[in-house]
C-alpha positions in Angstrom: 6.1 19.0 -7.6 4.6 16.2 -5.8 4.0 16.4 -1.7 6.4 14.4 0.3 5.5 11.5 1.9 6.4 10.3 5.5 5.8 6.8 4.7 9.4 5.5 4.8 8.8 2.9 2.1 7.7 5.6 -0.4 8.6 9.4 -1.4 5.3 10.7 -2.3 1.8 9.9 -2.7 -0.8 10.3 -5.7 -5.0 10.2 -4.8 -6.7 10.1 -7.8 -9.5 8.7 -5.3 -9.9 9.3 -1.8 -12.1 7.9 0.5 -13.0 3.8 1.2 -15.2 1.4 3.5 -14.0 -0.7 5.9 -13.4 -4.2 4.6 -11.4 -6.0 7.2 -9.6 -6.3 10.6 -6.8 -3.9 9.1 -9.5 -1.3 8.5 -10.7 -1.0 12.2 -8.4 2.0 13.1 -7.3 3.7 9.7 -5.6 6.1 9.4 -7.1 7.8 6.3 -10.3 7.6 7.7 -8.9 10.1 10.8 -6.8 12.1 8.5 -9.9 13.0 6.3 -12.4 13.7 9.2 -9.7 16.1 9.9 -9.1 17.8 6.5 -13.1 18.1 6.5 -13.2 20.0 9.5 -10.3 22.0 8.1 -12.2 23.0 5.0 -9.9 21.2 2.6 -12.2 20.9 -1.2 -10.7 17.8 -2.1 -12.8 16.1 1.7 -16.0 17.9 1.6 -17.5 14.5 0.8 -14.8 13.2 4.4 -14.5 10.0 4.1 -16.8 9.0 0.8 -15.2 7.4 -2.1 -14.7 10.3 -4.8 -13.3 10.1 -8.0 -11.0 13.9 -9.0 -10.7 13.5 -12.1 -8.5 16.7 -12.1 -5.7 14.8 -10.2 -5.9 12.1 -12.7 -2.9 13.3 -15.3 -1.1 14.9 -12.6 2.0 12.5 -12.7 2.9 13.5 -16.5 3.5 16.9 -14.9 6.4 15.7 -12.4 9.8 15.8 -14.1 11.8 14.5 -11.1 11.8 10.9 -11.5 9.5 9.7 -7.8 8.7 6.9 -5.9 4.6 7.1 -6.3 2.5 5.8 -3.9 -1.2 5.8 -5.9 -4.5 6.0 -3.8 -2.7 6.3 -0.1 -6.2 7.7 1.1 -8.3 5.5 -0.8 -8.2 1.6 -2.1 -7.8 1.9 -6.4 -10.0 -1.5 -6.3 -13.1 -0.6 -4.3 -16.1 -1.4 -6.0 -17.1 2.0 -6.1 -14.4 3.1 -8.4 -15.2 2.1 -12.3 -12.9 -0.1 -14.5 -12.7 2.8 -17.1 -11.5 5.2 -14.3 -9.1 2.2 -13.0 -8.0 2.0 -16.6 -7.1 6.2 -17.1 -4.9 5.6 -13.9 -3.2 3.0 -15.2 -2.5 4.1 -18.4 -1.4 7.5 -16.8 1.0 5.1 -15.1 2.1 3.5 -18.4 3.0 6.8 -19.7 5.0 8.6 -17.2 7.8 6.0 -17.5 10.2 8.6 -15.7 8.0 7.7 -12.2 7.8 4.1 -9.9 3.9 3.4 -9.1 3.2 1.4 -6.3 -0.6 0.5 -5.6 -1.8 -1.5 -2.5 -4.9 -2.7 -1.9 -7.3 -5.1 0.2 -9.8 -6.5 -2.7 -7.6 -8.5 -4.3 -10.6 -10.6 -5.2 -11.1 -7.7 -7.7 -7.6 -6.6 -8.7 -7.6 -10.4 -9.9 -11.0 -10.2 -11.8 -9.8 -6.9 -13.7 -6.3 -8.0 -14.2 -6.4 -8.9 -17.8 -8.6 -5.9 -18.4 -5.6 -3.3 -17.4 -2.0 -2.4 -19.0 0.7 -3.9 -16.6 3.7 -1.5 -17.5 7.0 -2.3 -15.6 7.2 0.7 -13.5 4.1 -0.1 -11.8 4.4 -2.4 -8.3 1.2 -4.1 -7.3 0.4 -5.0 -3.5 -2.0 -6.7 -1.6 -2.0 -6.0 2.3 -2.2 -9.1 4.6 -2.7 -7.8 8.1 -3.7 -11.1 9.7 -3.8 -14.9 8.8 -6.9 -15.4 7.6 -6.0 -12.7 4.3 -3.2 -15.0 3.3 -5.7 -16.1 0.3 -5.2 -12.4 -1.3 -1.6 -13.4 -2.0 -2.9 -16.1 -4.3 -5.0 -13.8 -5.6 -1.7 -11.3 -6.2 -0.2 -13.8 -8.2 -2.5 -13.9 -10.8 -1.7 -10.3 -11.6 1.1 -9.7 -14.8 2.6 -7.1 -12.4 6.6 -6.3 -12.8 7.0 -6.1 -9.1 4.2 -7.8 -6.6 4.6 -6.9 -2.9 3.0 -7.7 0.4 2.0 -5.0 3.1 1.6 -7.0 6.5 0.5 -3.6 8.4 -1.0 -3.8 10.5 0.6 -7.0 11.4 -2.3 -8.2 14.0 -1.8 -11.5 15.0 1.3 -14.7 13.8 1.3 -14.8 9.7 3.0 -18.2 9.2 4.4 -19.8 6.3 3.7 -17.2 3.9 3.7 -18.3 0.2 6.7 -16.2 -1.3 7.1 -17.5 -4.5 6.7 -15.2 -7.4 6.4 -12.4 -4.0 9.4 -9.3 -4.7 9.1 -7.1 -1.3 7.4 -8.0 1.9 6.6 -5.2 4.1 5.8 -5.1 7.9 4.7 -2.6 10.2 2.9 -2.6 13.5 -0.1 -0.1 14.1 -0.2 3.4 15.0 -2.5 6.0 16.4 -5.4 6.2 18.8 -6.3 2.7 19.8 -3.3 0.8 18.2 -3.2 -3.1 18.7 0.5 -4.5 19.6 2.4 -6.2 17.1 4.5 -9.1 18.9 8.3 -9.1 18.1 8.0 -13.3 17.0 5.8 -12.3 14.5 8.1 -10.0 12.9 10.8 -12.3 13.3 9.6 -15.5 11.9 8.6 -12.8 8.7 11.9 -11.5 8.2 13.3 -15.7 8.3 11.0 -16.5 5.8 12.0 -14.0 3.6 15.4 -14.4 4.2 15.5 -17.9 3.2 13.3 -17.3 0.2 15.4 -14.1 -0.8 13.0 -11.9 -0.7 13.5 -8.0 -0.1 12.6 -7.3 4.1 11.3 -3.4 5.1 10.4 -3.4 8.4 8.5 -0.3 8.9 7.6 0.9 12.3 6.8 -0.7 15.5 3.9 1.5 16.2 1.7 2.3 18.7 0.3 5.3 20.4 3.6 6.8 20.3 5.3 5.5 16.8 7.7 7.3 16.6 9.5 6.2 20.3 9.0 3.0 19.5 11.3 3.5 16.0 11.5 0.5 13.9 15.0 -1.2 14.8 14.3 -5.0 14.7 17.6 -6.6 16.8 19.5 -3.7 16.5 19.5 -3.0 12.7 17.1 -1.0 10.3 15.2 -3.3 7.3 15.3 -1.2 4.5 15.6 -4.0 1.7 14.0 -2.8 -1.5 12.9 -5.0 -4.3 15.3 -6.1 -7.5 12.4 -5.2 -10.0 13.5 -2.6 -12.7 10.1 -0.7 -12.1 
């Protein structure tokens, strides 16, 4: 069976890769990064490169194994579209993907630049959701770039949410997600910001998931927006 996952939008994770570079202002306190310094010094095999992109091509089928129909985050500790990862390998994931129908794949990632140049080159079954993460307002372009892809479900992470993301484009846009940062060093998330979000996508009938509120100490903090939990979930039959 598949670990659990405490990301509430999710219920487990799959890393085929692990490891990434820091692209952009999202990246400046990640959270993968920590948590595989950490499983280094631990000793954990599948780190002993920390945080290095590496390829385990041993996890790759992995997902044909799970009966249990899940909720699959892919690559939580690494970015599927990093430069570093070959389209062949990309294309073995995704066609793992097409063939455990029984599963929900959701893949985020910041080089949308790329997951728009490969789009074509990759099988787009319905049970996989594609995301792009827009942490700030000058990443809004990699929506654009989102729509391009033939993906059943397309959804927006903005978490971190670090600074007023207005007017996002939602057409064509199933799920938006927001969440402020966490951890060591977290930058505070403004509740307008997260407001004039949820509006949007409210008017535009978009699915809402507020996520967390964040900070050094996430968990006080909860993630009630004015009193209520926003746990909307996209329509998509992925």
């Amino acid at each position: 069976m598949p670990g659990r996952s405490h990301i509430e939008w999710t219920e487990c994770t799959w890393n085929p890769v692990t490891g990434c570079t820091k692209t952009s202002l999202g990246c400046q306190n990640c959270y993968a990064a920590r948590m595989a310094r950490r499983l280094k010094a631990m000793g954990h095999a599948r780190y002993s490169n920390g945080f290095a992109v590496t390829l385990h091509e041993d996890v790759v089928e992995l997902p044909l194994r799970w009966k249990k129909p899940q909720t699959v985050f892919v690559n939580s500790m690494s970015d599927l579209f990093h430069p570093q990862v070959p389209l062949d390998f990309i294309r073995r994931v995704f066609e793992v993907m097409a063939a455990a129908q029984q599963h929900r794949f959701q893949i985020l990632t910041k080089r949308a630049a790329r997951l728009a140049a490969v789009a074509s080159k990759l099988e787009w079954p319905p049970n996989v959701w594609m995301g792009v993460t827009v942490e700030a307002a000058a990443y809004v372009s990699r929506v654009e770039q989102l729509l391009e892809v033939p993906a059943a479900v397309r959804f927006l992470s903005l978490e971190p949410l670090l600074d007023a993301v207005e007017d996002l484009p939602l057409a064509g846009i199933d799920w938006v997600i927001v969440g402020g940062e966490s951890g060591p060093g977290a930058r505070l998330m403004q509740p307008g910001w997260v407001r004039r979000i949820r509006d949007e996508c409210l008017a535009a009938e978009v699915a809402f998931f507020f996520k967390q509120w964040g900070g050094v100490r996430r968990t006080e903090a909860g993630r009630h927006l004015d009193g209520r939990l926003w746990s909307q979930m996209p329509a998509g039959n992925g």
